[in-house]
Each structure stands twice: as C-alpha cells, then as structure tokens.
PDBQT receptor file of N, H, CA, C and O in Angstrom, charges set to zero:
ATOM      1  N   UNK A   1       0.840  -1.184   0.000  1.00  0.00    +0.000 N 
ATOM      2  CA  UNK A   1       0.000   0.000   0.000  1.00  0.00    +0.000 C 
ATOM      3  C   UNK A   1       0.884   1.245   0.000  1.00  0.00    +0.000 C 
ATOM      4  O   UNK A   1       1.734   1.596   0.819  1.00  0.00    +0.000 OA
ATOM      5  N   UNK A   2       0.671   1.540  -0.576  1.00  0.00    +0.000 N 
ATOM      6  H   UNK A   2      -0.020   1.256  -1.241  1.00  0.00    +0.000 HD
ATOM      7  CA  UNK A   2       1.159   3.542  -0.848  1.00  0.00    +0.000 C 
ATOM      8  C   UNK A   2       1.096   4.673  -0.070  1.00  0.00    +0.000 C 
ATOM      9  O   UNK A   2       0.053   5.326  -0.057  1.00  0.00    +0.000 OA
ATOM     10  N   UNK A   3       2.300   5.096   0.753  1.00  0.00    +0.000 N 
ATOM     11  H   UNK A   3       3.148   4.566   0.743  1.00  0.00    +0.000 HD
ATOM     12  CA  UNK A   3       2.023   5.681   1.736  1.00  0.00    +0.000 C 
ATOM     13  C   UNK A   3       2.095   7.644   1.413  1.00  0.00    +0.000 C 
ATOM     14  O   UNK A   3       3.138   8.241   1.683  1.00  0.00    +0.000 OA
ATOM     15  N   UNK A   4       1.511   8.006   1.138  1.00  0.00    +0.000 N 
ATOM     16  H   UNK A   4       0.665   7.521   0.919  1.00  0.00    +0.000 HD
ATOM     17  CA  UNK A   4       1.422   9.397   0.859  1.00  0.00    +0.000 C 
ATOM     18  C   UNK A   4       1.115  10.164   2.603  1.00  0.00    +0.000 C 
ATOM     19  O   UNK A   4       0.574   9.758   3.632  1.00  0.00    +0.000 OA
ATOM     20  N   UNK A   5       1.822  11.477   2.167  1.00  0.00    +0.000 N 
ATOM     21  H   UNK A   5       2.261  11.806   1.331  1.00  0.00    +0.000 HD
ATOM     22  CA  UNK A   5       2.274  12.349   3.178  1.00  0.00    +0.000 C 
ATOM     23  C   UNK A   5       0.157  13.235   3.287  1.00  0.00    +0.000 C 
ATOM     24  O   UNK A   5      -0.417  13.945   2.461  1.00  0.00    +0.000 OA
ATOM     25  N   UNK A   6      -0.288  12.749   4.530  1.00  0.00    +0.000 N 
ATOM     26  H   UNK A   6       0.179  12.172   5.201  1.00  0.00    +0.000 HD
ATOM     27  CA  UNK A   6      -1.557  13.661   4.916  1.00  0.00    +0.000 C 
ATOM     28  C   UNK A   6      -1.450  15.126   4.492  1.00  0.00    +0.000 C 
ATOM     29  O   UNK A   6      -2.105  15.818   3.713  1.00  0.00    +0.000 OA
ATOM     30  N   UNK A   7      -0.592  15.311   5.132  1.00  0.00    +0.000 N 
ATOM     31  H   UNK A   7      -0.060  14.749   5.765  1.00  0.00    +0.000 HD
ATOM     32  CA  UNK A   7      -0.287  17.132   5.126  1.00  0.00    +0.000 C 
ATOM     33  C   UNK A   7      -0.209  17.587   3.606  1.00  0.00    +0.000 C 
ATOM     34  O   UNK A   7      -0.517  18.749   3.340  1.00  0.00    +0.000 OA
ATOM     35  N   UNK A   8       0.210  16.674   2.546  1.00  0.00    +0.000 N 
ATOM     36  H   UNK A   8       0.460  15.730   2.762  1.00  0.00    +0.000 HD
ATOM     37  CA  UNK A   8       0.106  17.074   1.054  1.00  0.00    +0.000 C 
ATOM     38  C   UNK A   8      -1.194  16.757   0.677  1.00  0.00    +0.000 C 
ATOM     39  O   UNK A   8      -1.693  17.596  -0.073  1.00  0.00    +0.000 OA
ATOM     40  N   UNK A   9      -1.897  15.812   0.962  1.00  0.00    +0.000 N 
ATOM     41  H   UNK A   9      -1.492  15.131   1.572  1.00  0.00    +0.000 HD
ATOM     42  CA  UNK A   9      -2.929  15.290   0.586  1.00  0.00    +0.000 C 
ATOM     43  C   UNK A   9      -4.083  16.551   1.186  1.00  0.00    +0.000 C 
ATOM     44  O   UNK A   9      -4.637  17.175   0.281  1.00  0.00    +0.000 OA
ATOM     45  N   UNK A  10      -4.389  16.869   2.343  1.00  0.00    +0.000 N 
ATOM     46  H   UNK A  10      -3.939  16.362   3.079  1.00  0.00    +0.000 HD
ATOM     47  CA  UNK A  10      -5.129  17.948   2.437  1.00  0.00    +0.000 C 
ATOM     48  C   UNK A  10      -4.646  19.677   2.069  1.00  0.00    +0.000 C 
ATOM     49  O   UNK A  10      -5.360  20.671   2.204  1.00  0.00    +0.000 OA
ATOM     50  N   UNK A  11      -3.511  19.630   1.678  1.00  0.00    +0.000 N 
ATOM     51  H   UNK A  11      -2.931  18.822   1.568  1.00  0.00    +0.000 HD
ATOM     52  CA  UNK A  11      -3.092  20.740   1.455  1.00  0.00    +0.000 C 
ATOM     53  C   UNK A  11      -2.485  21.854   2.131  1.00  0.00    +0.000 C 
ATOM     54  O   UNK A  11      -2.360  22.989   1.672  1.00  0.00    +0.000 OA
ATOM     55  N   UNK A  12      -2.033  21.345   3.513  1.00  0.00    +0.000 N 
ATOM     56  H   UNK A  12      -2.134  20.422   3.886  1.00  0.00    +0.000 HD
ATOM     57  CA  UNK A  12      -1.490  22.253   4.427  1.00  0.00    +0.000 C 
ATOM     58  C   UNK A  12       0.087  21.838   4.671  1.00  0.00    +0.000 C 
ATOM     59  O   UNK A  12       0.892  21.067   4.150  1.00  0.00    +0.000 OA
ATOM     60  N   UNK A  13       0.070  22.864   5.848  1.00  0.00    +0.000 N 
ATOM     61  H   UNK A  13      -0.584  23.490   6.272  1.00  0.00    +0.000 HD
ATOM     62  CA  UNK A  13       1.694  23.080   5.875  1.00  0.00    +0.000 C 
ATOM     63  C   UNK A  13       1.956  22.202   7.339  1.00  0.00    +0.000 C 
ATOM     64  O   UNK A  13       1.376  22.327   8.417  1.00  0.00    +0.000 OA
ATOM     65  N   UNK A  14       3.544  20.858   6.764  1.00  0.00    +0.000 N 
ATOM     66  H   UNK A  14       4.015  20.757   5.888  1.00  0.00    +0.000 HD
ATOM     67  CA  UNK A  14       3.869  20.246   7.734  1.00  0.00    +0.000 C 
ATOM     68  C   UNK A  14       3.718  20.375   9.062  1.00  0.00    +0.000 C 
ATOM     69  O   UNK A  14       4.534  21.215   9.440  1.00  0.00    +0.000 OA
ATOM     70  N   UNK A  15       2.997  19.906  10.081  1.00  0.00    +0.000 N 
ATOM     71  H   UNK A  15       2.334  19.223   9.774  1.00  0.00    +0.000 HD
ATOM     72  CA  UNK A  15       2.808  19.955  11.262  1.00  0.00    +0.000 C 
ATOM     73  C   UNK A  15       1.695  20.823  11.440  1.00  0.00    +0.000 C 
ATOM     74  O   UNK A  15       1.522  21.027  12.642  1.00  0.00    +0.000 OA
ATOM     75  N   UNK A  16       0.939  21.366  10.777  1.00  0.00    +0.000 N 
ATOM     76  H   UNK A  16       1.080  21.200   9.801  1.00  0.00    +0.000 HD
ATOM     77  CA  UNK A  16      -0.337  22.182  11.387  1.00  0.00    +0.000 C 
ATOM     78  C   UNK A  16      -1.237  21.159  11.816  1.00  0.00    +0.000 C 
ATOM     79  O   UNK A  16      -1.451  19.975  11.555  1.00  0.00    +0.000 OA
ATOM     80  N   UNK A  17      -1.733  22.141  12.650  1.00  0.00    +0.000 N 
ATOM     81  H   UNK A  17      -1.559  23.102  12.862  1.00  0.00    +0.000 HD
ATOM     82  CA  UNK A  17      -2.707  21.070  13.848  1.00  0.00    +0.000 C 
ATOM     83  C   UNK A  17      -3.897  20.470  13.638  1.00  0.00    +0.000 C 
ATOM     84  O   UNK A  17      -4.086  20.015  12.510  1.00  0.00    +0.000 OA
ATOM     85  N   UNK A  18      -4.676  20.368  14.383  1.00  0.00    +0.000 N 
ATOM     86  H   UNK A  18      -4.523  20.738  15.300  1.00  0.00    +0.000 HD
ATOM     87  CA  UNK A  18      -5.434  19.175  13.872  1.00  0.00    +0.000 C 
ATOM     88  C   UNK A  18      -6.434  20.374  13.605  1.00  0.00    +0.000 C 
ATOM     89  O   UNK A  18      -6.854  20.358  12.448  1.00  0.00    +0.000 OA
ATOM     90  N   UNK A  19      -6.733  21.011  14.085  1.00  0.00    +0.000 N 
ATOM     91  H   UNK A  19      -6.391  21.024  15.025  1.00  0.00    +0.000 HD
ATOM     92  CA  UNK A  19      -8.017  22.110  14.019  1.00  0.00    +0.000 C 
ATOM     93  C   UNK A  19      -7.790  22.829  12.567  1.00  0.00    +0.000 C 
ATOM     94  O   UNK A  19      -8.843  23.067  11.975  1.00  0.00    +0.000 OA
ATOM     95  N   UNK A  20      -6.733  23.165  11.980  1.00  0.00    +0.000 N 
ATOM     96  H   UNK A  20      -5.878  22.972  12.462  1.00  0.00    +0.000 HD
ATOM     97  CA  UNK A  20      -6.259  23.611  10.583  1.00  0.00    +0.000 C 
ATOM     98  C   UNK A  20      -6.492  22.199   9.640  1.00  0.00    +0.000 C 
ATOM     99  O   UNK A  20      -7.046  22.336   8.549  1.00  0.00    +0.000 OA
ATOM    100  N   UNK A  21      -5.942  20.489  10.203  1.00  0.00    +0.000 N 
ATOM    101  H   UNK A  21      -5.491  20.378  11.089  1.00  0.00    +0.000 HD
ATOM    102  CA  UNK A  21      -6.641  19.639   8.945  1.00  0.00    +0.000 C 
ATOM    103  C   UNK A  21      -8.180  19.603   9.135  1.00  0.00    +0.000 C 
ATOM    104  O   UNK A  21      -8.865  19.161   8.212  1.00  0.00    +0.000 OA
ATOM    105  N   UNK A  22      -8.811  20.078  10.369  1.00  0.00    +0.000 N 
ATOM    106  H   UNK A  22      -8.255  20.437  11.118  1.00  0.00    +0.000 HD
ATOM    107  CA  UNK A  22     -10.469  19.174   9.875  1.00  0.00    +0.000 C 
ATOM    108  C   UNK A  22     -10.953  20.673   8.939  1.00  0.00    +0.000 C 
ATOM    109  O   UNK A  22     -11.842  20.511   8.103  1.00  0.00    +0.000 OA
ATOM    110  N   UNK A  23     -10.308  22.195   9.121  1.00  0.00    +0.000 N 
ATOM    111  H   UNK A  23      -9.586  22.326   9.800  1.00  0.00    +0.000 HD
ATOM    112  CA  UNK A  23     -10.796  22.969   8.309  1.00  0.00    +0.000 C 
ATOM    113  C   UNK A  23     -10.544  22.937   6.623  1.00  0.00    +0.000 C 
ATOM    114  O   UNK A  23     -11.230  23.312   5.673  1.00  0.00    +0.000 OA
ATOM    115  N   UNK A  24      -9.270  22.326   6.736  1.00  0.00    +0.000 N 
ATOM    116  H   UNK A  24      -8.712  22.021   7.508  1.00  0.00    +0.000 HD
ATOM    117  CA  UNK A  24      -8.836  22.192   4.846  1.00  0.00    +0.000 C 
ATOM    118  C   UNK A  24      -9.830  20.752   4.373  1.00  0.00    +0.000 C 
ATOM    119  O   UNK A  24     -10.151  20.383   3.244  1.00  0.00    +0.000 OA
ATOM    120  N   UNK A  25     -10.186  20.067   5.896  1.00  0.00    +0.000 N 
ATOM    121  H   UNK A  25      -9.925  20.367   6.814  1.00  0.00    +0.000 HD
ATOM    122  CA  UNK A  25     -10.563  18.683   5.208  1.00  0.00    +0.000 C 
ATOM    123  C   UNK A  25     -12.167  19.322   4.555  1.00  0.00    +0.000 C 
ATOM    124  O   UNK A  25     -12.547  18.966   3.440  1.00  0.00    +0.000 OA
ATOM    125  N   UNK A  26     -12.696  19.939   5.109  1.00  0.00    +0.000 N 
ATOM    126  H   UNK A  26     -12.388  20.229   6.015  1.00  0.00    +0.000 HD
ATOM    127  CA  UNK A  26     -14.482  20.041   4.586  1.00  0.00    +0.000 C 
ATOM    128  C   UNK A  26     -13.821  21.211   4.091  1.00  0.00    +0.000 C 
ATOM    129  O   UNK A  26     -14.972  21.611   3.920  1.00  0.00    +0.000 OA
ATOM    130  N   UNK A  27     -12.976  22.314   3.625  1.00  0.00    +0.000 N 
ATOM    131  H   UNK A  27     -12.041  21.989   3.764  1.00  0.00    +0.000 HD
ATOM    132  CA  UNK A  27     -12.639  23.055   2.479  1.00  0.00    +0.000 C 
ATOM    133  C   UNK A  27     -12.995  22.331   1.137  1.00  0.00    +0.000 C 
ATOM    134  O   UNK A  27     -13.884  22.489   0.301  1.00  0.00    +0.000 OA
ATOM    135  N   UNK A  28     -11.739  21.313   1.297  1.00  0.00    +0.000 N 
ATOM    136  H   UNK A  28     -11.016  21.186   1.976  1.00  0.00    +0.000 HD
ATOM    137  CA  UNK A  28     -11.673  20.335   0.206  1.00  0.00    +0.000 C 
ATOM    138  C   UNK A  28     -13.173  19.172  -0.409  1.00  0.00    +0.000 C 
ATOM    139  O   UNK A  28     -13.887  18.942  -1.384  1.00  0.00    +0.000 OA
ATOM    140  N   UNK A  29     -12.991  18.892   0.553  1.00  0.00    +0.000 N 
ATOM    141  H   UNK A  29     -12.410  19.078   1.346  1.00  0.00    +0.000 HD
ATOM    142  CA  UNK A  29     -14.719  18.456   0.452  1.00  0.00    +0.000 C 
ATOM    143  C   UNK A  29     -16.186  18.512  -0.155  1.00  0.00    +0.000 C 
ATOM    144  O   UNK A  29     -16.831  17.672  -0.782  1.00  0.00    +0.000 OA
ATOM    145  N   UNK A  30     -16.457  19.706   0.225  1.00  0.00    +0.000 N 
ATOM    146  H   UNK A  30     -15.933  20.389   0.734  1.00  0.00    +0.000 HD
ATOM    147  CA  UNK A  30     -17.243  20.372   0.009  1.00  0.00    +0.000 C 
ATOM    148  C   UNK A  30     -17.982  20.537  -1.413  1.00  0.00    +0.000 C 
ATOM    149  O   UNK A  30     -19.206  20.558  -1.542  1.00  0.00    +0.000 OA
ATOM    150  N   UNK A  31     -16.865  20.673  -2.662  1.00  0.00    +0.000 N 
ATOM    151  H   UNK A  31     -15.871  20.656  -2.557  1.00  0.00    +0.000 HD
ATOM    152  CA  UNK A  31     -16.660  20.563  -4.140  1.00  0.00    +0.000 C 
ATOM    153  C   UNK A  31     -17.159  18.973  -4.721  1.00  0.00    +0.000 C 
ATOM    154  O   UNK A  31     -17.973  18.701  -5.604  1.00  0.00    +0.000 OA
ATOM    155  N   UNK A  32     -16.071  17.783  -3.583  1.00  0.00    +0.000 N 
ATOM    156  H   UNK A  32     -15.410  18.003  -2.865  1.00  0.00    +0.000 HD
ATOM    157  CA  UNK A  32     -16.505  16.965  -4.278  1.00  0.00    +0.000 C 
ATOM    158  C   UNK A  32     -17.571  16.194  -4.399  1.00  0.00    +0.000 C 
ATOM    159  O   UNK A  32     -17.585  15.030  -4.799  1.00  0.00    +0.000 OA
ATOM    160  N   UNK A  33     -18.370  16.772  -4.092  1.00  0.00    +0.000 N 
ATOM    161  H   UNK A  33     -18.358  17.718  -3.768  1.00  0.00    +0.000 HD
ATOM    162  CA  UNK A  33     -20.041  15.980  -4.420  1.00  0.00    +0.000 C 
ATOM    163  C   UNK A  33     -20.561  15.697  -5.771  1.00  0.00    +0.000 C 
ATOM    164  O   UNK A  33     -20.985  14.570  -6.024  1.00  0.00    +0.000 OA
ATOM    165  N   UNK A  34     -20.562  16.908  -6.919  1.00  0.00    +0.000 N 
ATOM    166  H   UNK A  34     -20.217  17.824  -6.714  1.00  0.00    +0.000 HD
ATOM    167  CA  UNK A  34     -20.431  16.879  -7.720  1.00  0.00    +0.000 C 
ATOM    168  C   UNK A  34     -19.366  15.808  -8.951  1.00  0.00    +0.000 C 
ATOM    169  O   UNK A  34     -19.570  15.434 -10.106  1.00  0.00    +0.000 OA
ATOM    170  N   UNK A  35     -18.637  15.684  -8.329  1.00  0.00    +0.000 N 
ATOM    171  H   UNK A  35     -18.471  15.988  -7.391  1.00  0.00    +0.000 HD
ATOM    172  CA  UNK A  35     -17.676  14.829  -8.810  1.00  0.00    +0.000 C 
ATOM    173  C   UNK A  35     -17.935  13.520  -9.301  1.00  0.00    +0.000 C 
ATOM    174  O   UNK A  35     -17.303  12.959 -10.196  1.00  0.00    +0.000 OA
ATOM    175  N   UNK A  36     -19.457  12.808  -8.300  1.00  0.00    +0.000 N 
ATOM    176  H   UNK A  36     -19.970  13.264  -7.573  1.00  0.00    +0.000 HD
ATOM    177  CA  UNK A  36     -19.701  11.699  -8.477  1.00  0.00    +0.000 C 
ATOM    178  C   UNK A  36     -18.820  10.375  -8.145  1.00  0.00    +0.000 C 
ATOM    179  O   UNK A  36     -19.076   9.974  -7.010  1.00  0.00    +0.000 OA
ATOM    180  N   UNK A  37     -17.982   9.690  -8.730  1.00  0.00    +0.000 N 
ATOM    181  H   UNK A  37     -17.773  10.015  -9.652  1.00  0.00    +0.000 HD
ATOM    182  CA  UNK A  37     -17.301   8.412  -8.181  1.00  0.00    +0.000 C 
ATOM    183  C   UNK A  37     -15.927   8.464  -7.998  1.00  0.00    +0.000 C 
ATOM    184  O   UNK A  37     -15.289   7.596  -7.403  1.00  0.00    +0.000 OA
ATOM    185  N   UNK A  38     -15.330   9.743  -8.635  1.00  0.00    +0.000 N 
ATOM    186  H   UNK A  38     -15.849  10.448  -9.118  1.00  0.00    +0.000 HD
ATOM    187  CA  UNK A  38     -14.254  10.323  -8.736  1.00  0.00    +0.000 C 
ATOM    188  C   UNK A  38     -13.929  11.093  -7.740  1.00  0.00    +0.000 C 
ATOM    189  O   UNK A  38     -12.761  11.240  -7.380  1.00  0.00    +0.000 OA
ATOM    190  N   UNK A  39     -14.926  11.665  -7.192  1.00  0.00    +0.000 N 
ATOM    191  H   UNK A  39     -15.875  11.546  -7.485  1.00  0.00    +0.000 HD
ATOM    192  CA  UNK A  39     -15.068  12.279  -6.131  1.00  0.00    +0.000 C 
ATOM    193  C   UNK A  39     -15.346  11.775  -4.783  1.00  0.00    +0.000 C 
ATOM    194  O   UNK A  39     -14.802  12.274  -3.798  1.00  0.00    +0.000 OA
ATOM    195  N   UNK A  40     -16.193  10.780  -4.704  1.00  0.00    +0.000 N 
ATOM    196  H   UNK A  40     -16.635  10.374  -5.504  1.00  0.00    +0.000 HD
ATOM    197  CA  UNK A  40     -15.901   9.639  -3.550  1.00  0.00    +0.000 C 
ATOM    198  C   UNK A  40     -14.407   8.985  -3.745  1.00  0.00    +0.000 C 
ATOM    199  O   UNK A  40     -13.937   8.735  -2.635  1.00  0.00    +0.000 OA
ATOM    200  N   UNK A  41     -13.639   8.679  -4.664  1.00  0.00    +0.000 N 
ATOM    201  H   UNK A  41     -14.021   8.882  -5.566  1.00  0.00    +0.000 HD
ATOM    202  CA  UNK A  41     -12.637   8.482  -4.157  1.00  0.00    +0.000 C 
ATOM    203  C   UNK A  41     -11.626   9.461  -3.949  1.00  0.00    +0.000 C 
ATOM    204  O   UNK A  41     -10.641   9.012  -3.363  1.00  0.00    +0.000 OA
ATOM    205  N   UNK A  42     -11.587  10.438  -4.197  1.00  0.00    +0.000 N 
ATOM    206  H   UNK A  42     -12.387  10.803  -4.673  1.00  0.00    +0.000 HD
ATOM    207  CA  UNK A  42     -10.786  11.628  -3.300  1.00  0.00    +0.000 C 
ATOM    208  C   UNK A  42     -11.120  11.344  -1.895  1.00  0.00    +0.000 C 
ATOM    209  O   UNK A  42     -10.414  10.925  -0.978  1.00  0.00    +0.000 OA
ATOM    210  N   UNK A  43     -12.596  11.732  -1.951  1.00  0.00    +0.000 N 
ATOM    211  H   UNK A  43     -13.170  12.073  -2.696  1.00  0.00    +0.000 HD
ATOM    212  CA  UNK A  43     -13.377  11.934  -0.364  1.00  0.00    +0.000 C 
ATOM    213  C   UNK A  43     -12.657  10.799   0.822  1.00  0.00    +0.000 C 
ATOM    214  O   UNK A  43     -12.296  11.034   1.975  1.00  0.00    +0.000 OA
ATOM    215  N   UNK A  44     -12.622   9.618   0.104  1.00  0.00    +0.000 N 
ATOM    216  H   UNK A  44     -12.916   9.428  -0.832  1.00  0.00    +0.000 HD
ATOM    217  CA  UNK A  44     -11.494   8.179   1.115  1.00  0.00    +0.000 C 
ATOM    218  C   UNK A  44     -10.173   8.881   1.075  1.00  0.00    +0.000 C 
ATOM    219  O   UNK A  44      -9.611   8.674   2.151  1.00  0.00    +0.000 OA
ATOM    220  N   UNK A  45      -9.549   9.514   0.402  1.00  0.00    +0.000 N 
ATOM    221  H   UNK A  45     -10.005   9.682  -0.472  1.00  0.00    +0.000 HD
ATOM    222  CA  UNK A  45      -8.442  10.197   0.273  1.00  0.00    +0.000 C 
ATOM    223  C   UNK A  45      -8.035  10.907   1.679  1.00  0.00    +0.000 C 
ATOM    224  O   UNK A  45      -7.205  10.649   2.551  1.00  0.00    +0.000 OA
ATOM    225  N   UNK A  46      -9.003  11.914   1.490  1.00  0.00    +0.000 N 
ATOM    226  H   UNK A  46      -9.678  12.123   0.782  1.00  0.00    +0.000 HD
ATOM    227  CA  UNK A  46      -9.191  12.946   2.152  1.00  0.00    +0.000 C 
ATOM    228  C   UNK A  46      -9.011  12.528   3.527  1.00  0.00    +0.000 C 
ATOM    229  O   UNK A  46      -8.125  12.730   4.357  1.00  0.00    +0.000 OA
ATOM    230  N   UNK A  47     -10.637  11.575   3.535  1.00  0.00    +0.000 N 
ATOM    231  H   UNK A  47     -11.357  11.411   2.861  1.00  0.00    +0.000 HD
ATOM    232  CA  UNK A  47     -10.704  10.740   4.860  1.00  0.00    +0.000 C 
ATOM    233  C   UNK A  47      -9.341  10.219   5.487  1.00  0.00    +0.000 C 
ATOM    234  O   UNK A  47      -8.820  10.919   6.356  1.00  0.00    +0.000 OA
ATOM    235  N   UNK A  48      -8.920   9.397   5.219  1.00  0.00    +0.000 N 
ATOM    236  H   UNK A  48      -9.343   8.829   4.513  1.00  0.00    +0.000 HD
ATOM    237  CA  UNK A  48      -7.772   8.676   5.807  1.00  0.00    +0.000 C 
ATOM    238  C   UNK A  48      -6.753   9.793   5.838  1.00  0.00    +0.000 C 
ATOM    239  O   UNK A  48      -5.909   9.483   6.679  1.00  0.00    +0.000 OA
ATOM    240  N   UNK A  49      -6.475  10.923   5.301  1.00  0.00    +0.000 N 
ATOM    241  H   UNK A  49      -7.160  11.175   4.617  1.00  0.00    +0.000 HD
ATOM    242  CA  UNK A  49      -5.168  11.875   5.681  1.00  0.00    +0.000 C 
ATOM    243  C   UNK A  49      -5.766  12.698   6.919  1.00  0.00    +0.000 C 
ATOM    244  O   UNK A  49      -4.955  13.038   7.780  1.00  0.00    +0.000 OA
ATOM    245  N   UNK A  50      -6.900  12.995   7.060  1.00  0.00    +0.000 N 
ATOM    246  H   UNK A  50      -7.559  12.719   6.360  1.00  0.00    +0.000 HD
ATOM    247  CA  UNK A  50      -7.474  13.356   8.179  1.00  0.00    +0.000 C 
ATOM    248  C   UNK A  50      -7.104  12.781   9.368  1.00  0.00    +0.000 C 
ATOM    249  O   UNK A  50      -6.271  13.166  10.189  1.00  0.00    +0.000 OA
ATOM    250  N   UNK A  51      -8.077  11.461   9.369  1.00  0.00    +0.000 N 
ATOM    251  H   UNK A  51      -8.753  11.148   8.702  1.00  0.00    +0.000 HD
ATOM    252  CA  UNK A  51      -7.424  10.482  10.227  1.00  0.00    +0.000 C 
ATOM    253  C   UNK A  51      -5.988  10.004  10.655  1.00  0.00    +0.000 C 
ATOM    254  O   UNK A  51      -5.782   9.227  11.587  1.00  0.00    +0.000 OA
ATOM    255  N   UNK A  52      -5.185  10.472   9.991  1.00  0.00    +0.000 N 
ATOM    256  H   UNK A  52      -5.353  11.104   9.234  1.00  0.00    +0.000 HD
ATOM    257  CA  UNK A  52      -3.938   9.964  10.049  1.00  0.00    +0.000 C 
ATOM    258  C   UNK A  52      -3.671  11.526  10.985  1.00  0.00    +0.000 C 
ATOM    259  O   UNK A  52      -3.177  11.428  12.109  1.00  0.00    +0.000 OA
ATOM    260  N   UNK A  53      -3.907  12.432  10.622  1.00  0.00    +0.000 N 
ATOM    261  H   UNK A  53      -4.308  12.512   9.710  1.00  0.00    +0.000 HD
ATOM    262  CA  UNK A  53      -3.537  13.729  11.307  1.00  0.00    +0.000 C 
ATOM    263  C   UNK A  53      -3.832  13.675  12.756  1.00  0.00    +0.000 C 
ATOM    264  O   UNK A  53      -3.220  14.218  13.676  1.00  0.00    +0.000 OA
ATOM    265  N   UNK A  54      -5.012  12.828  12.797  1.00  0.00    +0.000 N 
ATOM    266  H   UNK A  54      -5.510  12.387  12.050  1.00  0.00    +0.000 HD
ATOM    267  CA  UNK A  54      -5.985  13.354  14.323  1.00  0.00    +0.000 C 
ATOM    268  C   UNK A  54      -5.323  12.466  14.979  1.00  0.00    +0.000 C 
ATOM    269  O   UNK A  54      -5.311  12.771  16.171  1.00  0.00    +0.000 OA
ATOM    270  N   UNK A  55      -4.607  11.236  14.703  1.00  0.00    +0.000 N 
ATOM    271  H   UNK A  55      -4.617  10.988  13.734  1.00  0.00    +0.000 HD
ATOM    272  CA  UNK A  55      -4.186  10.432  15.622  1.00  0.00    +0.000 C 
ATOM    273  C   UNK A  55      -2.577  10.477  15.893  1.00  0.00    +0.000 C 
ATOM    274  O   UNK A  55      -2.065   9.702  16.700  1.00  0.00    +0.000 OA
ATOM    275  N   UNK A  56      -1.890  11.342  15.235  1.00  0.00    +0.000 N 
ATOM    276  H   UNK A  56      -2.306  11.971  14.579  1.00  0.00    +0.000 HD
ATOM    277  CA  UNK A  56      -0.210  11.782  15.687  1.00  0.00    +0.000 C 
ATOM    278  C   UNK A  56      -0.629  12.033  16.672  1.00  0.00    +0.000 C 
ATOM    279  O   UNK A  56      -1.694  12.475  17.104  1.00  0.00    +0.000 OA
ATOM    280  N   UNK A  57       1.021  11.474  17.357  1.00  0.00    +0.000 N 
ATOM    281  H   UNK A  57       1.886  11.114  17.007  1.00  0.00    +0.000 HD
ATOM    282  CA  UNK A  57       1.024  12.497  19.130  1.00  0.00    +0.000 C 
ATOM    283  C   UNK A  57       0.949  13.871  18.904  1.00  0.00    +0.000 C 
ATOM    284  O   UNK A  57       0.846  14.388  17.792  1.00  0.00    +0.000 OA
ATOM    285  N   UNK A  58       1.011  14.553  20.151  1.00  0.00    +0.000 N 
ATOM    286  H   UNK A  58       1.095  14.133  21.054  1.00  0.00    +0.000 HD
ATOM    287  CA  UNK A  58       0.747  15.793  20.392  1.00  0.00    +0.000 C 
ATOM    288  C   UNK A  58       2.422  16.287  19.739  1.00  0.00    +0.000 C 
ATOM    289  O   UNK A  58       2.528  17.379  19.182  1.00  0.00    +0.000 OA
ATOM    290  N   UNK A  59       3.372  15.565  19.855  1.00  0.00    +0.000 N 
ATOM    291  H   UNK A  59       3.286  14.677  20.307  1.00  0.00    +0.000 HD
ATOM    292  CA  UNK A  59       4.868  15.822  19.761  1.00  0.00    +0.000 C 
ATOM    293  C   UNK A  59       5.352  14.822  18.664  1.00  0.00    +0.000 C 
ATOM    294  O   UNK A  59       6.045  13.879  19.045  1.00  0.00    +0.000 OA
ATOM    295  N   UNK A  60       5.095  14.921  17.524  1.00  0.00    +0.000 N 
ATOM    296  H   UNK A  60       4.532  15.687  17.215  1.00  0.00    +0.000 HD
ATOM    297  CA  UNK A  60       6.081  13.878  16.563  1.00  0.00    +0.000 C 
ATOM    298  C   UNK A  60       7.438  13.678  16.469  1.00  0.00    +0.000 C 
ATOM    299  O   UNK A  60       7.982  12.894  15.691  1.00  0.00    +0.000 OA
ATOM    300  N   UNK A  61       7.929  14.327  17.196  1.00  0.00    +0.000 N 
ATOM    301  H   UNK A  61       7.487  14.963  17.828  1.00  0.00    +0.000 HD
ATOM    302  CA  UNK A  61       9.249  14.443  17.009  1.00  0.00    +0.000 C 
ATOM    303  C   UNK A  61       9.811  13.353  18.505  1.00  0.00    +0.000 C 
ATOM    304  O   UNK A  61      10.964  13.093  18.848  1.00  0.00    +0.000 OA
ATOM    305  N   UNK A  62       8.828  13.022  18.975  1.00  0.00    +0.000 N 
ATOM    306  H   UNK A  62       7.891  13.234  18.696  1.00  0.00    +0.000 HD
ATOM    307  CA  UNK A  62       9.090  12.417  20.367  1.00  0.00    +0.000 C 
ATOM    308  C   UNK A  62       8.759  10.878  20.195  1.00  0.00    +0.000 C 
ATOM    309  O   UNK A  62       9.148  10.019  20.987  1.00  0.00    +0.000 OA
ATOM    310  N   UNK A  63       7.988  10.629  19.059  1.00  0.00    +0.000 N 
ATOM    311  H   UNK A  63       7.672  11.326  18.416  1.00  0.00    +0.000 HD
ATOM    312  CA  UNK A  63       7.410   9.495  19.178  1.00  0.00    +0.000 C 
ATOM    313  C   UNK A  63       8.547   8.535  17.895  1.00  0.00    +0.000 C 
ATOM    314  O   UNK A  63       8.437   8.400  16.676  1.00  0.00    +0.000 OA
ATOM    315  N   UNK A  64       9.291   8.172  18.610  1.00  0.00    +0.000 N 
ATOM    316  H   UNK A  64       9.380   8.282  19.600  1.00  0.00    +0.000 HD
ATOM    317  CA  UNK A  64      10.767   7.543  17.725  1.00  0.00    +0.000 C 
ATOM    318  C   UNK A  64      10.074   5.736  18.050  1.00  0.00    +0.000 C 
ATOM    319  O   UNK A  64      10.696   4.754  17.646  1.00  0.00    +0.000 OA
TER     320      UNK A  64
C-alpha cells in the first residue's frame, strides 16, 4: 500500500494542527459531491489523511 504524506494530501503546511486539517478537510470536500465516483474516491483520500492527522502524538518528534 502507498504511503502518501496527509499534510500534502489535504493541502497544508507540515505539522499544522489538527483544528487547521479538519478545516482544509471540509474546504476540500465540500466541491466533491459533484464529482460523483471520482469524487468519492478523493473523499477516502481525504478521509484517511485526516485520520492519520488526528491520531499523531501531540509531539512527533518524540514518538521515535
């Protein structure tokens, strides 16, 4: 499986917090309804870089 960087995937800058990904996440979002099936699979995209954000420690740099 293919591990892509969250923080590129929603569009923000390395280490911004979680309150800055859930705002880029329904930024991003929002558009793809329209999209149809192409757009549900962004939306899993999206989803899982989210998720991946909300569950880093508070300190990444600590968690070796």
């Amino acid at each position: 499986m293919e591990r892509r960087n969250p923080y590129l995937v929603l569009g923000i800058p390395y280490g911004a917090s979680r309150e800055e990904a859930t705002k880029a996440f329904a930024r991003r979002t929002k558009s793809l309804r329209r999209l149809g099936a192409a757009g549900h699979a962004l939306h899993t995209d999206l989803t899982g870089a989210l998720k991946e954000i909300e569950e880093r420690p508070d300190h990444p740099e600590a968690a070796m």
